[in-house]
DRENPA-179615 format. One record per residue (C-alpha): residue in three letters; x, y, z negated. Coordinates in steps of 0.2 Angstrom, whole numbers, plus 5000, padded with zeros to 4 digits. Example, Ala and Ser with C-alpha at 12.3 -4.5 7.8 and 13.67 -1.06 7.14 Angstrom:
# residues 2
ALA506249784961 SER506849954964 
# end
This chain:
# residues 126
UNK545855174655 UNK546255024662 UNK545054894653 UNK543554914642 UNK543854774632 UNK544954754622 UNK545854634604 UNK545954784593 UNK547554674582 UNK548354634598 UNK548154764610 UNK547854934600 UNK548454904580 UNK550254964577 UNK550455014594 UNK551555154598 UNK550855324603 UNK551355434616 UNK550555584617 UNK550255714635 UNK551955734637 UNK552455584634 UNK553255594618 UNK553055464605 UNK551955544590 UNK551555394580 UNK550755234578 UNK548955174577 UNK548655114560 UNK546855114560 UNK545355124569 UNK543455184565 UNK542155094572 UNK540255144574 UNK538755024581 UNK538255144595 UNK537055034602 UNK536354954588 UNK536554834572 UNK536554674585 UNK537854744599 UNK539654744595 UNK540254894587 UNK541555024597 UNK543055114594 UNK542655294590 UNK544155344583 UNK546155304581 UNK546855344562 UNK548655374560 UNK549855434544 UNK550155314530 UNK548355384522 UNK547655284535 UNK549055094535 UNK549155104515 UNK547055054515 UNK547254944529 UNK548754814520 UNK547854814504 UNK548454764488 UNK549854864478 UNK550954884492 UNK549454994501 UNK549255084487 UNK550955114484 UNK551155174501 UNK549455294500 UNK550055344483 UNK551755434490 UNK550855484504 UNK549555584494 UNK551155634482 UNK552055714495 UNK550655794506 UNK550755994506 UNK548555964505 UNK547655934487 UNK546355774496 UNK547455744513 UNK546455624524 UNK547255514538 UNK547555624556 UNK545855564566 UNK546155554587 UNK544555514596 UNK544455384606 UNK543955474624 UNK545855554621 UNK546455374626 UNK546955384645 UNK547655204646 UNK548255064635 UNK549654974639 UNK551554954631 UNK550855104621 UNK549255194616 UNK549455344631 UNK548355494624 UNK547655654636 UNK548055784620 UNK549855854616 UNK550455794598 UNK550155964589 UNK548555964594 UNK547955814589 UNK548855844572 UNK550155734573 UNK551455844570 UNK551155904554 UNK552355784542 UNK553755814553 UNK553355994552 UNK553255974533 UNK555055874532 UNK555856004543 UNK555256134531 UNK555456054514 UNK556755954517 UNK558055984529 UNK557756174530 UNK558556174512 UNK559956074518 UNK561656194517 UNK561956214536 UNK560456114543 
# end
């Protein structure tokens, strides 16, 4: 990584992700921080949460809870929490947020792989 300071809103919040290949995978649509040193130091990024689970919280209101309540709807998993990436797979932060780890190992993959197999594998001819 590049820097280790950073404006979480305008540098890392709904950045695009790329995962080790290079392959868009996401977006960043939430972070977890933790006081690693202390009450009095500034927190730091510990993790990086992605899926609606994780943006529906963030905006708030009905609208996030709108979007967290189709999210859980839809999810194959009875209590479906929000796909967690730690923070040491960020190899650099620019245009996008560039991660060390390939997107089905970080998780990433598993909606798509749900669509494909709920929804357009039972598509005549798909």
């Amino acid at each position: 990584m590049t820097r280790d300071i950073f404006d979480l809103d305008l540098d890392i919040l709904d950045r695009q992700m790329l995962d080790s290949a290079g392959v868009p995978c996401g977006n960043v649509d939430d972070l977890e921080l933790e006081f690693v040193d202390g009450p009095n130091k500034p927190p730091v990024v510990t993790k990086i949460l992605t899926t609606p689970g994780a943006l529906g919280p963030r905006i708030g209101g009905l609208t996030g809870r709108i979007i967290t309540g189709i999210w859980r709807w839809f999810h194959p998993e009875r209590d479906p929490q929000p796909v967690a990436i730690d923070w040491k797979d960020v190899v650099i932060v620019d245009f996008a947020v560039h991660l060390s780890v390939h997107r089905e190992e970080a998780g990433l993959s598993r909606g798509e792989d749900w669509v494909r197999d709920h929804i357009i594998g039972k598509i005549p001819g798909a």
